[in-house]
C-alpha positions in Angstrom: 111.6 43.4 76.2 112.6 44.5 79.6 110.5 47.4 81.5 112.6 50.4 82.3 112.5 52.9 84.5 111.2 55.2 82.1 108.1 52.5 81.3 107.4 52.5 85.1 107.2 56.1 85.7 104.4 56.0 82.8 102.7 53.0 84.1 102.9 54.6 87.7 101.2 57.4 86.7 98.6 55.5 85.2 98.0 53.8 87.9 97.5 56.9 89.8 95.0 58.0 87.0 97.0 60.5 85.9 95.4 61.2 82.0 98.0 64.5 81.2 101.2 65.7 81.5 101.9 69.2 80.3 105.3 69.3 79.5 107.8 70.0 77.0 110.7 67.5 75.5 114.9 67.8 75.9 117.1 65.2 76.2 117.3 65.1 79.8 113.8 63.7 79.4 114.8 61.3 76.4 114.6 58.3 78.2 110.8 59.0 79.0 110.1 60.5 75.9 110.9 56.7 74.4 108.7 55.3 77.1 106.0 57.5 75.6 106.4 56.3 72.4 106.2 53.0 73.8 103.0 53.3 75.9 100.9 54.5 72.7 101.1 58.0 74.9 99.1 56.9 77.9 98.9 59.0 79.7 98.8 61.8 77.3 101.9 63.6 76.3 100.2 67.6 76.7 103.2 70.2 74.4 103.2 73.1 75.4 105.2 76.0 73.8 107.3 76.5 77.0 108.0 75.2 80.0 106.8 77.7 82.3 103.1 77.5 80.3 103.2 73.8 80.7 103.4 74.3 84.5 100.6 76.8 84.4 98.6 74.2 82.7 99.1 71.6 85.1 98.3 74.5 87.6 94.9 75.4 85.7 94.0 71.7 85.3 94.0 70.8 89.1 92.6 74.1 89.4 89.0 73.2 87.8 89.6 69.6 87.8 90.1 69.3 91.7 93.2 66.7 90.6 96.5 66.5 90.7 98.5 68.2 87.6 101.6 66.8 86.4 104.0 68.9 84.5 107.5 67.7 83.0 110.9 69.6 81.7 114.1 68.1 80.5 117.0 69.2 83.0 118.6 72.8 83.3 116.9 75.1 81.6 113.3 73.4 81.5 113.4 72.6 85.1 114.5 76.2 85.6 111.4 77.3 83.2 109.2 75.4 85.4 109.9 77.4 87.8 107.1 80.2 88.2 104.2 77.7 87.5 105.1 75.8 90.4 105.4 78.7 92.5 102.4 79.8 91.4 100.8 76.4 92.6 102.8 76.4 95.6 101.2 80.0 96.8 98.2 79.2 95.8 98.1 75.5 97.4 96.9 73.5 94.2 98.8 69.8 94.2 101.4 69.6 91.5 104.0 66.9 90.9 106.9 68.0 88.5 108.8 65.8 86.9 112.5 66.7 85.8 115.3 65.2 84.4 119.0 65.3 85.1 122.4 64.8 83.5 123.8 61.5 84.2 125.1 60.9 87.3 128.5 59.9 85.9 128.8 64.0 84.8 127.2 65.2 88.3 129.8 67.9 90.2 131.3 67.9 86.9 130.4 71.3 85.5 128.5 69.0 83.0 126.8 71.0 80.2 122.9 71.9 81.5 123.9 70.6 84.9 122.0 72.4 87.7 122.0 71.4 91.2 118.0 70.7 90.9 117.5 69.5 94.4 119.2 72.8 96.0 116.6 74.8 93.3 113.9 73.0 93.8 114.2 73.0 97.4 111.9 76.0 98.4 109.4 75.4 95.8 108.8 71.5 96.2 109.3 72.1 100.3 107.4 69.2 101.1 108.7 66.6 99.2 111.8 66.7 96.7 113.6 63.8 95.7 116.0 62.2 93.3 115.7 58.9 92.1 119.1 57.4 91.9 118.2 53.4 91.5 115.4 51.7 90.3 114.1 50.0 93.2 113.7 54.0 95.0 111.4 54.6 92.0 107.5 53.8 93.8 107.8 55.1 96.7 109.4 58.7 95.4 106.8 58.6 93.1 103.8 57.6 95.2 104.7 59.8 98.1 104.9 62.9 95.3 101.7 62.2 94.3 100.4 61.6 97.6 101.7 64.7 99.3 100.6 66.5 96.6 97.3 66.3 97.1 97.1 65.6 100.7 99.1 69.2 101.3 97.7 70.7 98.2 101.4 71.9 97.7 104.1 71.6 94.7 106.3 68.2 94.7 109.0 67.1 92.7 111.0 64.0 91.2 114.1 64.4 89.7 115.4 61.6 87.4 118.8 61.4 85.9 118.8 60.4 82.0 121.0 57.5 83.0 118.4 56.3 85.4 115.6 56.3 83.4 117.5 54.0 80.7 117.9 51.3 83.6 115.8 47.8 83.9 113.0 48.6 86.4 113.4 46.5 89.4 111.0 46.8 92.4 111.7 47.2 96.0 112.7 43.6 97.7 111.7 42.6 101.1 114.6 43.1 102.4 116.7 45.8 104.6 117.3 49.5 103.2 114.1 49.1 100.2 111.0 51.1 101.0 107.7 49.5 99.7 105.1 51.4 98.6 101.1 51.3 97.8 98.9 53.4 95.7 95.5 55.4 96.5 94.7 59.2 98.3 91.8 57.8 100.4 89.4 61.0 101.3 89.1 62.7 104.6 87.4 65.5 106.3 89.2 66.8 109.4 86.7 68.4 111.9 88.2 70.2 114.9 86.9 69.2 118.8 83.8 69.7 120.3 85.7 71.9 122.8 87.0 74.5 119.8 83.8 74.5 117.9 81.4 75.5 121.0 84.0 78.0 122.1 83.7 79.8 118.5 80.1 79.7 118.4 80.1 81.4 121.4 82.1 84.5 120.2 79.6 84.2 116.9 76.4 84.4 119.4 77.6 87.3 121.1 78.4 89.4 117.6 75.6 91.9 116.3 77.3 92.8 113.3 79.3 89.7 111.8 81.1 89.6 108.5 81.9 86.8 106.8 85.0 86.3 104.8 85.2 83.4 102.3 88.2 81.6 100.2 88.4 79.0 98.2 89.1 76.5 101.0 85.0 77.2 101.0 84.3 76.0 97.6 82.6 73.0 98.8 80.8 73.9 101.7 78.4 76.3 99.4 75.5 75.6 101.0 76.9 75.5 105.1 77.9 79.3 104.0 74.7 80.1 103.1 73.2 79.0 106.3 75.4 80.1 108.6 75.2 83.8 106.9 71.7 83.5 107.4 72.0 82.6 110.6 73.8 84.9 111.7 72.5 87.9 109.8 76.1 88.3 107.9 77.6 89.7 104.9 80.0 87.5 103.2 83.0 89.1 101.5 85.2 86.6 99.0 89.1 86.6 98.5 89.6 86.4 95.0 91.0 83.0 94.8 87.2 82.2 96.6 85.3 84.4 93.9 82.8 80.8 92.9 82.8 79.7 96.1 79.3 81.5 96.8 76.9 82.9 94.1 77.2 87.2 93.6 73.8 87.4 92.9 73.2 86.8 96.7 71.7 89.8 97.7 74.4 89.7 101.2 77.1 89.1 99.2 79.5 91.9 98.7 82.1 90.9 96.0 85.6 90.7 96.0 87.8 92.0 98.6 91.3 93.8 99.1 93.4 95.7 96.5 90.9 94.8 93.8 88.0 94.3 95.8 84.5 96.5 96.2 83.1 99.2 98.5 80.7 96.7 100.2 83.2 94.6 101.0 85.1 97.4 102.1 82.9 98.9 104.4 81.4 95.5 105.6 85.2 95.1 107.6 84.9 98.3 108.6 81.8 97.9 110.3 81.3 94.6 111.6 81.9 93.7 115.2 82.7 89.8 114.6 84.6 88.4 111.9 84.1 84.7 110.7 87.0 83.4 108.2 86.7 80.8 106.0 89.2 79.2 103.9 91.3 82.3 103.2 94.9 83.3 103.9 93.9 86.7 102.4 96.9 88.6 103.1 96.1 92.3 103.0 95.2 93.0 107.0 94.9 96.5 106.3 91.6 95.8 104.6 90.2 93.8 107.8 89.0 95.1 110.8 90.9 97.3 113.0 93.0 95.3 115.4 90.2 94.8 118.5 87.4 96.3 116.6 86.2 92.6 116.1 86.3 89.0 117.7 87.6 86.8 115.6 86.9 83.1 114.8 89.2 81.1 111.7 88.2 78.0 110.1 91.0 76.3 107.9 91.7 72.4 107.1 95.5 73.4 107.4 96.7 74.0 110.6 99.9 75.8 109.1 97.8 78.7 108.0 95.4 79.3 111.2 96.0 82.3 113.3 98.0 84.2 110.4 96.7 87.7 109.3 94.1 88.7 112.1 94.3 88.3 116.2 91.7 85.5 116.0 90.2 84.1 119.2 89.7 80.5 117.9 90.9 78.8 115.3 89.2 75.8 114.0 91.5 73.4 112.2 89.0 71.2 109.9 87.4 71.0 106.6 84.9 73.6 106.1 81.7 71.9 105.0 82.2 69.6 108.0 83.0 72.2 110.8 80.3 74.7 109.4 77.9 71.6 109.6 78.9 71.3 113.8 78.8 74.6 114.0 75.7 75.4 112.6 73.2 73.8 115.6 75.1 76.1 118.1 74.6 79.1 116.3 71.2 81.6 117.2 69.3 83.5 115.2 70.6 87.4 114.8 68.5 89.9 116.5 70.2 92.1 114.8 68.6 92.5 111.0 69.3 95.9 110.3 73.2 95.3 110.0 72.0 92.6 107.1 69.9 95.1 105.9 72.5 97.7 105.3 74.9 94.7 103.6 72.2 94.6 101.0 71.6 98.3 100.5 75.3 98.7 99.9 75.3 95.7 97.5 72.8 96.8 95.6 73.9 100.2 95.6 77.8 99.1 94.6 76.1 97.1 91.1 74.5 100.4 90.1 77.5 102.0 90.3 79.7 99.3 88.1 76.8 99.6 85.9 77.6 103.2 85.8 80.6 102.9 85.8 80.7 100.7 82.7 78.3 103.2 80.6 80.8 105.8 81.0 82.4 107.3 77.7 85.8 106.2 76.6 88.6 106.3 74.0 88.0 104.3 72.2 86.1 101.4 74.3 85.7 101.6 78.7 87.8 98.5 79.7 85.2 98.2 82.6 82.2 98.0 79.6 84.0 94.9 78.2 83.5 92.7 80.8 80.5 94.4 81.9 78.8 93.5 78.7 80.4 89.8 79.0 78.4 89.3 82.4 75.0 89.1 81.2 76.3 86.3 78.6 78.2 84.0 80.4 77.1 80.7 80.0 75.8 78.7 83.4 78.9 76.4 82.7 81.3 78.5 81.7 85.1 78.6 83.2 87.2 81.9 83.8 90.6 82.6 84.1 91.9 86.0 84.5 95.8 87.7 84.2 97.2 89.8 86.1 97.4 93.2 85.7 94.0 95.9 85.2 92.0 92.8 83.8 92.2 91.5 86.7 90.0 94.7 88.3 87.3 94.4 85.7 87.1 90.4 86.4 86.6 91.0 90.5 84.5 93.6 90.4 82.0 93.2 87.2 81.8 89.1 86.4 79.1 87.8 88.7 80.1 84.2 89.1 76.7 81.8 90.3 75.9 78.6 90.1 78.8 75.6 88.4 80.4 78.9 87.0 84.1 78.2 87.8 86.7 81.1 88.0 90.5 81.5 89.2 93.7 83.5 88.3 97.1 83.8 90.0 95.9 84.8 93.1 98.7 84.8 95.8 101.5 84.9 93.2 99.9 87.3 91.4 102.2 86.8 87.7 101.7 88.0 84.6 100.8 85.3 81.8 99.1 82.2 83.3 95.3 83.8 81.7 95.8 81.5 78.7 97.2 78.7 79.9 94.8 78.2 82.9 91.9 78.0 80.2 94.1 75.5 78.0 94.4 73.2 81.3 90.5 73.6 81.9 89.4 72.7 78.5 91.8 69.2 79.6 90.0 68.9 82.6 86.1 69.7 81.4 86.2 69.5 77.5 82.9 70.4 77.1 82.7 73.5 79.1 83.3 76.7 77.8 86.4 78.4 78.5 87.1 82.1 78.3 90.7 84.1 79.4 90.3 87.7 80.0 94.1 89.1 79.4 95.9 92.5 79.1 98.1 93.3 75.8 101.3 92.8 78.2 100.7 89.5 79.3 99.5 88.4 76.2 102.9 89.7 74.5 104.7 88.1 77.1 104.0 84.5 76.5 99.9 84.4 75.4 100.0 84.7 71.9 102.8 82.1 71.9 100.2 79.4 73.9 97.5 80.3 71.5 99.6 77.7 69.0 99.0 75.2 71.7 95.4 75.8 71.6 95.4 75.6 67.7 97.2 72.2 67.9 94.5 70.9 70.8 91.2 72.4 70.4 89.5 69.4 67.9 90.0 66.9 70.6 87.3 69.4 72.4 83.4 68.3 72.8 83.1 72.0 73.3 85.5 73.7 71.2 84.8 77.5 72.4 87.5 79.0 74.2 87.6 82.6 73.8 90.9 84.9 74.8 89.3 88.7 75.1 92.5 91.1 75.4 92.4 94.2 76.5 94.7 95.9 74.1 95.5 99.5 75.5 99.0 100.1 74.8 100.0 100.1 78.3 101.1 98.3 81.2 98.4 99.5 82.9 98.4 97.8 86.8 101.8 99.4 87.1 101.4 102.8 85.6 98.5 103.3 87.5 100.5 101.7 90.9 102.7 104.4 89.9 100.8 107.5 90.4 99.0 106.8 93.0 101.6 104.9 94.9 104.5 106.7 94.0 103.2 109.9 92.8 105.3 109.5 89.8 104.4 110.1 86.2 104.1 107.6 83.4 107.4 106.4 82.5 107.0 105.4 78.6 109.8 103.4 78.0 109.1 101.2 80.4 104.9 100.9 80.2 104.1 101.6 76.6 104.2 98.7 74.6 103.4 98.0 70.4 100.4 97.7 69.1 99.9 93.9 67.3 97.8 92.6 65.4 96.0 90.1 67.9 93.2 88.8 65.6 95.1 88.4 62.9 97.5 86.5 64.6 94.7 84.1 65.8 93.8 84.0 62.2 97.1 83.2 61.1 97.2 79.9 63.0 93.6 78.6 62.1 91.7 80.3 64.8 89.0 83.1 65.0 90.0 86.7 65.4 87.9 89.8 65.7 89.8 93.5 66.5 86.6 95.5 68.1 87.6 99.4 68.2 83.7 100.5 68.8 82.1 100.5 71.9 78.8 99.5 69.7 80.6 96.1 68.4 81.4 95.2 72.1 78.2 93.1 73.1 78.0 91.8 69.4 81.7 90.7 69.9 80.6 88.3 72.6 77.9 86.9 71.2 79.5 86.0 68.2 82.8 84.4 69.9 80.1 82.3 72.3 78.5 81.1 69.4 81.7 80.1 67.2 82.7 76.4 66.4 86.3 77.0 67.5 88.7 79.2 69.5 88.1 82.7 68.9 90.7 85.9 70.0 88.6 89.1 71.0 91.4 92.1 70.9 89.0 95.0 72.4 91.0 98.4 71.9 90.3 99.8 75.2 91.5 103.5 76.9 94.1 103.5 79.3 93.0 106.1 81.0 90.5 104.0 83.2 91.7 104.4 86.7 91.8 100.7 88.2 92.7 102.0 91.7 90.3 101.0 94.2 87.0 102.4 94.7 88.2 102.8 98.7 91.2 104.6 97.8 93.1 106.3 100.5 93.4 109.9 100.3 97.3 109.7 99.9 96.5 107.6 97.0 94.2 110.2 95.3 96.3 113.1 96.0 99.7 110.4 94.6 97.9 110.6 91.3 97.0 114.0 90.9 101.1 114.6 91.9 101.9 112.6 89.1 99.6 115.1 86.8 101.8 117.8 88.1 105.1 116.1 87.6 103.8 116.0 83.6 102.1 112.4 83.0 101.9 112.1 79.2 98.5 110.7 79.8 97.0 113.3 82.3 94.8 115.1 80.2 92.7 111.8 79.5 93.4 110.3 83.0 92.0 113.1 85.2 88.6 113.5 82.6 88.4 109.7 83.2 89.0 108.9 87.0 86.8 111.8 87.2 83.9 110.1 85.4 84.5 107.3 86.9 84.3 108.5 90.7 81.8 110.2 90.2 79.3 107.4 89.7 79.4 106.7 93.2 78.1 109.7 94.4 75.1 110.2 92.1 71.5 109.2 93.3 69.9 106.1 92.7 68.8 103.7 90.2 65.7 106.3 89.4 69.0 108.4 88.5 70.3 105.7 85.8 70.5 106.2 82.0 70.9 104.2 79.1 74.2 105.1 77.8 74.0 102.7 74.4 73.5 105.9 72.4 77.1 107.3 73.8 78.8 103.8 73.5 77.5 103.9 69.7 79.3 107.4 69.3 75.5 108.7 68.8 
């Protein structure tokens, strides 16, 4: 029997390694759907409920995996469904290929039925390399450069195949004029910038007294350089959230999460330092870095398309970071300067007693803030995070101390609703016997969460380690934006927009063959963990938490502050509950010190 197209894709993505593609069938795709059937599903054919999850998965799989993903959607619609995922990948430069199908190109410009001009849609999102294969013999090197680019740009790629196409005999590229060979393999490299660039930024580190450090994840694997060039230097290291287990949070210098959702430390290390050392981050939000010539300025990023962005930086280094921290490192001298490390670590330490606080304050029923308080003291040494948008995404920066092989991510530049789930889903593909758990709101997971928990039902026995727990904050509310609202707006809570039913979450989970507890006590919260940590499959957690737990920064401006109370003037159904709570809440920063501290189980247990 003849190979066709179809086969080839398969055995091309084989030969690339490639053990998953999350996808989900049509008959754009029906030509490689046969060519499944024929391969005995090598690689392995990953359904999703919906296209869009199906990218998230492939996003959440080269997340933790540090691989490629490979998604796949029938033409029109399911490459239009794809959509999001892969511009979730793109912001967040993770190496997708996507793989969509198209009419046949005997209907193209025809107004066919499900015809979309694919390479016109897909043009922003697969920038750096989107292509339709029109005859077999342009079949390898589309599909080898996709993957290649992919990973070598750490961007979104696409290949487009007609139905038609896919039915042809494969034929390879001849030696001959107008075919384009191609070859396999993503050899490694580490770019390091000159000699010239890397003395000229040690020199504006040497002359710094008080240096910050800022870290993303383009610093995951240079844990240890971080470490000694902080030390080095006397610095405090700040982490975008997209870097949150780059560096370990129970480093006594490290200040926690940055920006919108970040901490105070981190906060006021920007506002203080005199030198600014950034490290694999884009972290967009300037107004939360130093002022503009309050501090030198030195970048260190492996892409040179994103050096110089964000800050007035005096030298940019354009190379990996484990390799240029490791030149950099002999040129650097010891600080002089230790009280400004010092201070980093008061501050630190002081910011934790406040979460702890902060968490132990009283509720109705259950202190969002408590829940993943309570989860941080469990997490397992292996475990792997995912967060949604939306409030969750607060309690995740500012309370889950990563350390260690503890891996952790969410939609970071993006910043979408409903990828919590599937991220974990794509992790448990990637590292089957790690733990996986997806901390959610009630919106996200009624916008596409509970749907993906099916997938996880049809999946989870392939698992070494079936735990994978989804913990939902169920507060009724579309909290991020009511609480953008008030203190951005000044505007009240406008219910038929943020309010949202009540469901049965556990019982849902139950339903399809999974674990479910519904946890309305804040005495059953720590118990609730424990129990999902120690089950033998999937668990959901639906923790009935207040909405009235402010998730504005704990640097808020005073417009901000004075927004919200405007919004208690202009009659916010919730104001009665929101001011006694932001009150509470505040004021744990401004009490004494840990001799001052209280054990609030007693409250939590409504004693």
């Amino acid at each position: 029997m003849s190979t066709k197209v179809s086969d080839h894709v398969l055995e091309r993505l084989r030969d690339w390694e490639v053990e998953y593609v999350f996808a989900y069938p049509g008959d754009g795709i029906n030509g490689l759907l046969a060519a499944w059937g024929r391969a005995d599903d090598n690689p392995r054919f990953i359904q999703a409920r919906h296209e869009e999850m199906a990218a998230f998965e492939a996003v959440g799989y080269a997340k933790f995996s540090g691989k490629a993903g490979v998604c796949a959607a029938t033409s029109g619609p399911g490459a239009i469904h794809l959509l999001n995922g892969l511009y979730d990948a793109k912001l967040d430069h993770v190496p997708v290929v996507a793989i969509v199908g198209q009419t046949n190109r005997s209907a193209m410009g025809g107004s066919y039925q499900q015809e979309v001009d694919l390479l016109t849609l897909y043009k922003d999102v697969a920038s750096d390399f989107c292509e339709m294969v029109t005859v077999p013999e342009q079949l390898p090197n589309v599909l080898d450069r996709a993957m290649r680019t992919a990973m070598a740009r750490r961007s979104v790629t696409a290949v487009i195949i007609p139905a038609d196409v896919q039915e042809l005999d494969y034929s390879p590229p001849a030696h001959a004029f107008k075919m384009v060979p191609s070859s396999l393999g993503m050899p490694h490299y580490a770019p390091v910038p000159s000699d010239t660039d890397v003395t000229r930024a040690a020199e504006v580190l040497n002359a710094g007294e008080k240096v910050a450090i800022l870290i993303g994840q383009g610093a995951r694997g240079a844990r240890q350089e971080v470490m000694a060039v902080a030390d080095r230097l006397g610095a405090g290291v700040a982490k975008a959230l997209l870097g949150k287990d780059a560096l370990d949070d129970d480093l006594p210098y490290v200040t926690g999460s940055i920006g919108l959702l970040g901490t105070r430390p981190s906060y006021e290390l920007m506002q203080g330092c005199d030198t600014l050392l950034v490290i694999g981050s884009s972290f967009p939000y300037t107004q939360f870095l130093p002022e503009f010539g309050q501090a030198r300025a030195v970048q260190i990023d492996i892409d040179p398309h994103m050096v110089g962005m964000r800050y007035p930086f005096e030298v940019n280094l354009v190379g990996d970071a484990g390799e240029t921290l490791t030149r950099l490192l002999p040129l650097l001298k010891p600080s002089k300067n230790r009280g400004w490390r010092k201070k980093i670590e008061k501050d630190t330490a002081r910011w934790w007693e406040v979460m702890q606080r902060r968490a132990a304050v009283d509720a109705d029923p259950i202190n969002p803030e408590y829940v993943a308080h309570a989860l941080n003291d469990l997490l397992p040494d292996n475990v792997i995070l995912s967060s949604d948008s939306g409030s969750a995404a607060n309690w995740y920066a500012r309370h889950l101390k990563l350390r260690g092989a503890m891996r952790g991510s969410l939609s970071g530049t993006l910043a979408t609703m409903g990828p919590g789930v599937p991220y974990v889903i794509g992790a448990k593909f990637a590292h089957g016997d790690r733990p996986a758990i997806a901390l959610v709101g009630d919106g996200a997971m009624q916008m596409n969460g509970m749907a993906e928990l099916i997938t996880v039902a049809k999946y989870y026995r392939e698992w070494q380690d079936p735990r994978l727990i989804v913990a939902i904050l169920n507060n009724g509310d579309l909290n991020q934006v009511t609480w953008e609202m008030r203190a951005m707006e000044g505007a009240p809570q406008f219910l038929p927009s943020q309010s949202i039913p009540d469901v049965a979450y556990a019982d849902f989970a139950r339903l399809i063959g999974l674990e479910g507890m519904r946890i309305e006590k804040p005495g059953d919260v720590r118990g609730a963990w424990e129990a999902a940590l120690a089950a033998d499959k999937p668990i959901v957690l639906d923790f009935v938490t207040d909405p009235a737990v402010p998730p504005i920064p704990p640097h808020a401006t005073l417009d901000q502050i004075e927004a919200a109370a405007a919004s208690v003037l202009k009659g916010d159904s919730d104001r009665a509950a929101m001011v006694r709570q932001g009150f509470k809440a505040k004021i744990q920063e401004f009490l004494p010190g840990s001799h001052q501290r209280e054990d609030r189980h007693g409250a939590r247990d409504g004693k």
